[in-house]
N, CA, C and O atoms as a MOPAC input file, in Angstrom:
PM7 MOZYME 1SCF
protein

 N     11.77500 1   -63.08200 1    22.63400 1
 C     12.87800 1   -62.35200 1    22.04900 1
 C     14.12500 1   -62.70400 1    22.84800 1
 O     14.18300 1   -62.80900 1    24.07300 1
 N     15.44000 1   -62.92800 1    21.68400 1
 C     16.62400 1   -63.54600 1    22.94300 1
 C     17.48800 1   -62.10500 1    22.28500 1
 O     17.46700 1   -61.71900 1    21.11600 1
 N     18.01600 1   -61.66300 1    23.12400 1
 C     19.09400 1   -60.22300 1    22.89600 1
 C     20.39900 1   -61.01400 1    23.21300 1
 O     20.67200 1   -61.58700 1    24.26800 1
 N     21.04800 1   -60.93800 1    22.23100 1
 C     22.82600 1   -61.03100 1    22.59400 1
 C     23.63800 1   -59.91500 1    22.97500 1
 O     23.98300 1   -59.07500 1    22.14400 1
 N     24.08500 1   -59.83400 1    24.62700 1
 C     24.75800 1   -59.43100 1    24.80700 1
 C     26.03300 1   -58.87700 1    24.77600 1
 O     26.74400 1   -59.81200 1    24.41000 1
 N     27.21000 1   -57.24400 1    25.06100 1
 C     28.58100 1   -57.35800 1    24.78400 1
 C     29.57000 1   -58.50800 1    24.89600 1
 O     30.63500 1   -58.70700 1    24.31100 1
 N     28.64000 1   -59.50100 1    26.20100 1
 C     29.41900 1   -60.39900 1    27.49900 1
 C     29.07900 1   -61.39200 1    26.68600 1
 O     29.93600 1   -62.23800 1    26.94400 1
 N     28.26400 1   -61.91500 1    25.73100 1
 C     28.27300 1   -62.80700 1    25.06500 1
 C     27.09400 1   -63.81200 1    26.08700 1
 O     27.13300 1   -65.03700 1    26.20900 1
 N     25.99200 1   -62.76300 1    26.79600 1
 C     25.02400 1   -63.57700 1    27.59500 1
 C     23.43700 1   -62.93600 1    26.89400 1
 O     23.07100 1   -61.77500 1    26.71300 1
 N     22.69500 1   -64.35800 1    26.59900 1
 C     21.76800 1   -64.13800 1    26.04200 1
 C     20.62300 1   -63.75100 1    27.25300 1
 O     20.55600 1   -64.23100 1    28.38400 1
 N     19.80400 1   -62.78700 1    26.66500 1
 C     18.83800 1   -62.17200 1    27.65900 1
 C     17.42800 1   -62.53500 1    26.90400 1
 O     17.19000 1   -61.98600 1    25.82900 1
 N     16.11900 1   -63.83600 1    27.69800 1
 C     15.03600 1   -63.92600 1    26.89800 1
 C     13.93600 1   -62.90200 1    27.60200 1
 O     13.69800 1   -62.74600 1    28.80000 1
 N     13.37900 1   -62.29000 1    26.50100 1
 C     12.02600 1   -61.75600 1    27.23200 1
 C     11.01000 1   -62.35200 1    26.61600 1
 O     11.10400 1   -62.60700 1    25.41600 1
 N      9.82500 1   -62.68600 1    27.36600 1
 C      8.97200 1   -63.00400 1    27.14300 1
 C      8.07200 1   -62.79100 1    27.53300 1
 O      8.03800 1   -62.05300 1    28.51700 1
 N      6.55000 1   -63.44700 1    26.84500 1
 C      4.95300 1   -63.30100 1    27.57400 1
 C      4.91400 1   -61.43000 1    26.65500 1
 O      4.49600 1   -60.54000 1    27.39600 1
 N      5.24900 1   -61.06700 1    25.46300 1
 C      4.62100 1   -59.99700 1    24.83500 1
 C      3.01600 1   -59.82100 1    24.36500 1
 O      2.16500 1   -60.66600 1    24.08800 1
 N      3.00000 1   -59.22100 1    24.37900 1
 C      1.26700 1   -58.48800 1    23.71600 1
 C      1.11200 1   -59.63500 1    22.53900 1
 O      2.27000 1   -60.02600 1    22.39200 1
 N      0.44600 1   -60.22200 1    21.81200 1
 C      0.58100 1   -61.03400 1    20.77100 1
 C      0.71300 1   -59.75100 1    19.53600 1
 O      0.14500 1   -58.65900 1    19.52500 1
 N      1.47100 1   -60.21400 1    18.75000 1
 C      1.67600 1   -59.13500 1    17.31200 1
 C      2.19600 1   -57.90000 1    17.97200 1
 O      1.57700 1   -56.89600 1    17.62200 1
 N      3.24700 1   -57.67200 1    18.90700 1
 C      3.17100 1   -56.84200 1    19.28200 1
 C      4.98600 1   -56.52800 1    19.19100 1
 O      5.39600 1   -55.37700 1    19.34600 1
 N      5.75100 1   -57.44400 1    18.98200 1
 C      7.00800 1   -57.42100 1    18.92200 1
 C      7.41400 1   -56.59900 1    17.63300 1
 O      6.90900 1   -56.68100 1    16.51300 1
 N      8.66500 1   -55.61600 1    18.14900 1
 C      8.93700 1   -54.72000 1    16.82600 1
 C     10.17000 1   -54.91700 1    16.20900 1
 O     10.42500 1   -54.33800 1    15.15300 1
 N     11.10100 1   -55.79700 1    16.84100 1
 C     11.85300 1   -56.23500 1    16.22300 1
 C     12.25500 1   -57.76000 1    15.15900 1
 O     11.39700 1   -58.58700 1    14.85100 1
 N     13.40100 1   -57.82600 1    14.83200 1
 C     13.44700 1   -59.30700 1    13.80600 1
 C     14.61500 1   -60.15000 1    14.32700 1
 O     14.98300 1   -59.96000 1    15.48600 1
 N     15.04200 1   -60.78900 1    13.79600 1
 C     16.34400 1   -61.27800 1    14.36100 1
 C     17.17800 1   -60.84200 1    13.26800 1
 O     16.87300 1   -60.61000 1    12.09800 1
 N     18.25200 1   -60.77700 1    13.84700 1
 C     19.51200 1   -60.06400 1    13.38200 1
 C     19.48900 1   -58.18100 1    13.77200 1
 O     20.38000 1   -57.33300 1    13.72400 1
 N     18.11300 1   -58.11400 1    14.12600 1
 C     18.65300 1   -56.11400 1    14.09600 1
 C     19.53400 1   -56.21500 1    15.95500 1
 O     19.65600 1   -57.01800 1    16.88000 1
 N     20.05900 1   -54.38400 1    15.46900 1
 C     20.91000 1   -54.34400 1    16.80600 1
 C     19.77800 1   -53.51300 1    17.87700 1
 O     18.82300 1   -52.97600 1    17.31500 1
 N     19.83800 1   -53.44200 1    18.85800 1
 C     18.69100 1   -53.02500 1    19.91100 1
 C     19.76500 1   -51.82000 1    20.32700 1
 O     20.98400 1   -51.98200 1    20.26900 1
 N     19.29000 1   -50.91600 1    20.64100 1
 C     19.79900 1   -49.71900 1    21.23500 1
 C     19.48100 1   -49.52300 1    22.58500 1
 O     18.48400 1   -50.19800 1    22.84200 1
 N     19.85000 1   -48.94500 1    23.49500 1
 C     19.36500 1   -48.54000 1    24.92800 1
 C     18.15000 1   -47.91300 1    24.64200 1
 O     18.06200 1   -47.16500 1    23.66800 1
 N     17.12900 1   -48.15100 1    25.44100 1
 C     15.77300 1   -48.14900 1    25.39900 1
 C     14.74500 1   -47.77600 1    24.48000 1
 O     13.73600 1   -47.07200 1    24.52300 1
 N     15.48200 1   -48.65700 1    23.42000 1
 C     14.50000 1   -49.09500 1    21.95300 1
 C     13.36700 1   -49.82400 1    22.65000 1
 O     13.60800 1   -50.46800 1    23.67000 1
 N     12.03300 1   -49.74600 1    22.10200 1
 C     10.99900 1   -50.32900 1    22.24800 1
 C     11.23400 1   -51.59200 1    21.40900 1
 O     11.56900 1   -51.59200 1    20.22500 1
 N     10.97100 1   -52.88300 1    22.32900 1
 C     11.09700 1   -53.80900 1    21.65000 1
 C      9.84100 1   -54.58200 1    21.37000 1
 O      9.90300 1   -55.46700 1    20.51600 1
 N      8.57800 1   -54.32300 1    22.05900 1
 C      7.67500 1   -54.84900 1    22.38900 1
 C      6.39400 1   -54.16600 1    23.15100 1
 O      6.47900 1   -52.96200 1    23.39400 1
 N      5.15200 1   -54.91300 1    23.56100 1
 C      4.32000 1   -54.39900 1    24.84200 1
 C      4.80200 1   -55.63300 1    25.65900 1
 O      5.67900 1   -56.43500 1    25.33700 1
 N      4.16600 1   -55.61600 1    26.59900 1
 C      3.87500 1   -56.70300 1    27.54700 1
 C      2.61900 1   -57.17000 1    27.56300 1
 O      1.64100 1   -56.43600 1    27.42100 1
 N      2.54700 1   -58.62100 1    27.76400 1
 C      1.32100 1   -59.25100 1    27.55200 1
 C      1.39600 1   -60.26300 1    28.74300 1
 O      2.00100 1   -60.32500 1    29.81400 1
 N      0.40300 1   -61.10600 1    27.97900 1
 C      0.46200 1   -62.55900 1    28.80900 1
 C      0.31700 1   -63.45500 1    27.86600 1
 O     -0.30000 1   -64.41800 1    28.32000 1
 N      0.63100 1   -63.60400 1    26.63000 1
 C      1.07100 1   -64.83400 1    25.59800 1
 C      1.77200 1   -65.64800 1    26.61800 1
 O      2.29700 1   -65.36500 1    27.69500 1
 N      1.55900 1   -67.19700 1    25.67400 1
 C      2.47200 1   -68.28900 1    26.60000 1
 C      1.63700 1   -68.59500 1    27.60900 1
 O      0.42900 1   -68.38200 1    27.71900 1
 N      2.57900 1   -69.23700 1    28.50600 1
 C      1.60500 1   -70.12500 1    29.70900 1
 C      1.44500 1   -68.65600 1    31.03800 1
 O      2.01700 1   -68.63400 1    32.12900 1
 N      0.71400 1   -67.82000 1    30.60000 1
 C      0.46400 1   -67.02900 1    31.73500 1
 C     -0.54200 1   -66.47300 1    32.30400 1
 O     -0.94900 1   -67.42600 1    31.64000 1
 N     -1.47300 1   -65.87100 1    32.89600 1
 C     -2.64800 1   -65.92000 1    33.20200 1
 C     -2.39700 1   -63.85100 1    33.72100 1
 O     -3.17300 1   -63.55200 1    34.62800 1
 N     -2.17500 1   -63.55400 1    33.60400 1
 C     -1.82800 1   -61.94300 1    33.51500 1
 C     -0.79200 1   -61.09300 1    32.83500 1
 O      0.39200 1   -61.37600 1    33.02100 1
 N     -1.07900 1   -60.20400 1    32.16000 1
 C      0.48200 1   -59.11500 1    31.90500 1
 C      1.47800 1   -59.07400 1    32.70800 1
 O      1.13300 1   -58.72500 1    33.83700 1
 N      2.37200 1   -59.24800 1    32.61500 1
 C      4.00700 1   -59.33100 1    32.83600 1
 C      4.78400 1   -59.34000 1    31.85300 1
 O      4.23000 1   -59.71700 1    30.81900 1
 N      6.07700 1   -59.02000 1    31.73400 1
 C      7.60500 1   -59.43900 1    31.42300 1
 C      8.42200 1   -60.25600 1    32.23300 1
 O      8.88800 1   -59.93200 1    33.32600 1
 N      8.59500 1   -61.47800 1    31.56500 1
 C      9.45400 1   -62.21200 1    31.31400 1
 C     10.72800 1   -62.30200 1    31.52600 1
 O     10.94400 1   -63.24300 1    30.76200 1
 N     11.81900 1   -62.03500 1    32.00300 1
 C     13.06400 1   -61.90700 1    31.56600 1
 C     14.29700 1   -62.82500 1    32.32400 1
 O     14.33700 1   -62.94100 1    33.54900 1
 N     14.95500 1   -63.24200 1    31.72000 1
 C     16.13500 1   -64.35300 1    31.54900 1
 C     17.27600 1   -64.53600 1    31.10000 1
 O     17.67800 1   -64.93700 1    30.00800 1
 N     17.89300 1   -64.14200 1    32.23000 1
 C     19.38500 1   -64.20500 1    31.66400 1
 C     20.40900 1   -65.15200 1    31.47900 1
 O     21.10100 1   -65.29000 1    32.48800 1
 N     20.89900 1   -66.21400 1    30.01500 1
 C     21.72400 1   -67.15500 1    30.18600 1
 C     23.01100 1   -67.04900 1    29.41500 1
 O     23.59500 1   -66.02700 1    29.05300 1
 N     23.27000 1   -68.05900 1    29.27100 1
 C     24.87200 1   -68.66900 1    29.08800 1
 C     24.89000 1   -69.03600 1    27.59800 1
 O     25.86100 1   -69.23500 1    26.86800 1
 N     23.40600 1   -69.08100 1    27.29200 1
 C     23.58400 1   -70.01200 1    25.55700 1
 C     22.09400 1   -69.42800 1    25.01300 1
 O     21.18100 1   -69.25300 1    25.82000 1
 N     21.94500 1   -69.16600 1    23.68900 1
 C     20.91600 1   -69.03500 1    22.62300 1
 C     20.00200 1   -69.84900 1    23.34300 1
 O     19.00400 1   -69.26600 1    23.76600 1
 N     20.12800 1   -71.23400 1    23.61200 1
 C     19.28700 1   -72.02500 1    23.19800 1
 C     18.26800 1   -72.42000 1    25.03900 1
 O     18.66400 1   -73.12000 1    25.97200 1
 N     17.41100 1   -71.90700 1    24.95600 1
 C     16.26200 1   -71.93500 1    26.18000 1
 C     16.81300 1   -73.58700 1    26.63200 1
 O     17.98000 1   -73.58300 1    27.02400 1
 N     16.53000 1   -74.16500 1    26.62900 1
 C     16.65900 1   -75.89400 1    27.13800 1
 C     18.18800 1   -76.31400 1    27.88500 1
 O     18.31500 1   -77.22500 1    28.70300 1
 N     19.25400 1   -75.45200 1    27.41100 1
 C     20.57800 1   -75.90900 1    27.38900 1
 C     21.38100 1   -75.13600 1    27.86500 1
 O     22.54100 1   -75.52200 1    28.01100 1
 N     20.99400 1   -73.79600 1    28.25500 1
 C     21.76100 1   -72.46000 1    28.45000 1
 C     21.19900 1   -72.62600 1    30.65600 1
 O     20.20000 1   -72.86500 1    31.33400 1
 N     22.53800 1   -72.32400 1    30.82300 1
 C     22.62900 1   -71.91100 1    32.36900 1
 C     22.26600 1   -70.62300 1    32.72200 1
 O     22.83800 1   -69.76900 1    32.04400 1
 N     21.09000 1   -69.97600 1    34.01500 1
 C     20.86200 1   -68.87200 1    34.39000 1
 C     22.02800 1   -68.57400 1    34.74700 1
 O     22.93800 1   -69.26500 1    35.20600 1
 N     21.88800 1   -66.66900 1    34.32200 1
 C     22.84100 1   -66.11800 1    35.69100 1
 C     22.31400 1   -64.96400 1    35.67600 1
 O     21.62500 1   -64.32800 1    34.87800 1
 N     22.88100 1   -64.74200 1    36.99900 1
 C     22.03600 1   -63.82000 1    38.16100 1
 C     22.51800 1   -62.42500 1    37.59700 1
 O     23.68000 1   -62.08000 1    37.38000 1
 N     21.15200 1   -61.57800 1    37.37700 1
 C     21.46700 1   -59.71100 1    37.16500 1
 C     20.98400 1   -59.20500 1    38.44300 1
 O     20.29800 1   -59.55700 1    39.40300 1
 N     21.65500 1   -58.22300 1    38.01500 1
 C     21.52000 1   -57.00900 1    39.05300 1
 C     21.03400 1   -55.88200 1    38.54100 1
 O     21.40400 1   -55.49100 1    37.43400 1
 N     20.37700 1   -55.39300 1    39.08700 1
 C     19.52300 1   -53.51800 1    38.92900 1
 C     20.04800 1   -52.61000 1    39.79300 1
 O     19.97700 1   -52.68800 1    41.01900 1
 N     20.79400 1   -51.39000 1    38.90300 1
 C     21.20200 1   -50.63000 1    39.77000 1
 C     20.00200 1   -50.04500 1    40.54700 1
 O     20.00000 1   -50.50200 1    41.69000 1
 N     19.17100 1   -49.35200 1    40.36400 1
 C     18.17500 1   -49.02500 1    41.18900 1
 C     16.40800 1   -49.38100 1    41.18400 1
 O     15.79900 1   -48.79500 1    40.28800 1
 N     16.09000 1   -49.72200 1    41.53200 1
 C     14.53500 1   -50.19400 1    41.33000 1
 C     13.45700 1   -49.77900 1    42.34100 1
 O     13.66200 1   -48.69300 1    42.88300 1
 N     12.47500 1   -50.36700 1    42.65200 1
 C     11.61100 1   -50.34500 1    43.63400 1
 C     11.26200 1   -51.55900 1    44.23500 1
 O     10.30500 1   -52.11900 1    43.70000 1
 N     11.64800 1   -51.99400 1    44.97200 1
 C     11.14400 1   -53.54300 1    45.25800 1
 C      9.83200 1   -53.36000 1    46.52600 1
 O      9.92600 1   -52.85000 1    47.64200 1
 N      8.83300 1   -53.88500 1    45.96300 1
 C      7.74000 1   -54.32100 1    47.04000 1
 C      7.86900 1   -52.26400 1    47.70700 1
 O      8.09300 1   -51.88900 1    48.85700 1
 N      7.64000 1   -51.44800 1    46.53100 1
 C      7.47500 1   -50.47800 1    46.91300 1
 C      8.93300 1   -49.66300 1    47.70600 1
 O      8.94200 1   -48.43200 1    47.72800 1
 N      9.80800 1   -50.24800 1    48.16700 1
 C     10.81800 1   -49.66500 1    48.91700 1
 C     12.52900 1   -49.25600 1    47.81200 1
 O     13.03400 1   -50.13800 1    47.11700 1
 N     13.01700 1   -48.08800 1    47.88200 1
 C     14.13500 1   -48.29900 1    46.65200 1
 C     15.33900 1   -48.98700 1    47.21600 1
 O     15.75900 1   -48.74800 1    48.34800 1
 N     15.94600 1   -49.94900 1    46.30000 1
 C     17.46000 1   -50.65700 1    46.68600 1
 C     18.20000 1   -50.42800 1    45.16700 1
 O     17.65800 1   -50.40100 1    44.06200 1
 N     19.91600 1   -50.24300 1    45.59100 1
 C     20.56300 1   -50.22700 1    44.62600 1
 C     20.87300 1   -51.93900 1    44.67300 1
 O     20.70000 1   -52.69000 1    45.63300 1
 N     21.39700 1   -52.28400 1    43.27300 1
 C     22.24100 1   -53.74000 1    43.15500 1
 C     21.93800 1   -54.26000 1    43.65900 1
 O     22.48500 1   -54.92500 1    44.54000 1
 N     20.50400 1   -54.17900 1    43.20400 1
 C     19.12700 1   -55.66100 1    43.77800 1
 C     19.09100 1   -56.64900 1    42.69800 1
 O     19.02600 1   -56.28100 1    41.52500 1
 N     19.12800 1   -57.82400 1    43.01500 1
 C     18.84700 1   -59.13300 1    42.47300 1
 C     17.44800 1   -59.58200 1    42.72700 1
 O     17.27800 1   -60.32300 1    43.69500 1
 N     16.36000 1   -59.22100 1    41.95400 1
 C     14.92800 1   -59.80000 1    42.22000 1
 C     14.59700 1   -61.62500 1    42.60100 1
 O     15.13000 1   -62.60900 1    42.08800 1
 N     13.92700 1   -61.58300 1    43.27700 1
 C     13.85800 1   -63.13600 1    43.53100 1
 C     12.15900 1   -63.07800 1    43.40500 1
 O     11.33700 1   -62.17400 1    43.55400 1
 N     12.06600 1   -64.56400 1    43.04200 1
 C     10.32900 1   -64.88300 1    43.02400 1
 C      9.11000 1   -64.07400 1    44.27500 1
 O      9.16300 1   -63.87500 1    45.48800 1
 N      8.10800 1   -63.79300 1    43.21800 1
 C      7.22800 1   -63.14500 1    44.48200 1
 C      7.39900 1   -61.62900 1    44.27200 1
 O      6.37100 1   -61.00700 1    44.00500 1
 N      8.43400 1   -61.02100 1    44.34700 1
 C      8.77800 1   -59.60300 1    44.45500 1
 C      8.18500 1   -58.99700 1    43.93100 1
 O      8.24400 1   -59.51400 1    42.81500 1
 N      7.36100 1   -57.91500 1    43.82400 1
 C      6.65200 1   -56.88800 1    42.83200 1
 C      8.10100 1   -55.41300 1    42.69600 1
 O      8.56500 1   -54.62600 1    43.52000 1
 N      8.39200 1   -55.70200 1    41.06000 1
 C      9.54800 1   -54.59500 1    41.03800 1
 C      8.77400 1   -53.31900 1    40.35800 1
 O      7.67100 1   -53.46100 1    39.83100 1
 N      9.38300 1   -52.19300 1    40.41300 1
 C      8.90700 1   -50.79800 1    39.57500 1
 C     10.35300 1   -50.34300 1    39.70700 1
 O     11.34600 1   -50.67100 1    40.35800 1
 N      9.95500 1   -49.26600 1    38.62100 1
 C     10.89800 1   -48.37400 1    37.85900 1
 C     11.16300 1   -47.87000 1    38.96700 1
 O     10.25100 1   -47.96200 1    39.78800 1
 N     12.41300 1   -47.18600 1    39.41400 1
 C     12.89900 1   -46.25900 1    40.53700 1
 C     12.23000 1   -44.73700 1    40.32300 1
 O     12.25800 1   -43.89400 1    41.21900 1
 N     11.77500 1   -44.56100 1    39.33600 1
 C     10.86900 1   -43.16100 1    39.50800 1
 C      9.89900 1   -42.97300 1    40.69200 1
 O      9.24500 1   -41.93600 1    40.79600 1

């Protein structure tokens, strides 16, 4: 699933539940509309989400750029205006 952003930056998620996506292209996504489960479709070998933030629609051609989380859990400990990097195990700040 690619979400178009206000900023005009496409966000991909991926690796869903198979048949499990509830949206189409063209609808608008609301703040914490269910868009999906999480799976491991694709090249993955466990449940996770996916997620990717670029510059262009198109996966092959579009430049990352870096998000930030106002609050999370990283590796169990809470940080505001954390940037996750590889490895990290994140959770909800609850």
């Amino acid at each position: 699933v690619i979400i178009k952003s206000d900023r005009n930056e496409y966000i991909l998620i991926a690796h869903f539940k198979m048949n499990s996506i509830l949206v189409q292209k063209g609808d608008k996504i609301k703040l914490g509309q269910v868009i999906g489960k999480a799976g491991n479709s694709g090249n993955s070998s466990e449940p996770h989400l996916h997620l990717h933030i670029m510059d262009s629609p198109r996966l092959k051609e579009g430049e990352g750029i870096k998000c930030y989380f106002k609050k999370l859990k990283v590796n169990g400990i809470l940080k505001s205006k954390h940037s996750p990097v590889k490895g990290e195990r994140i959770e909800n700040k609850k």
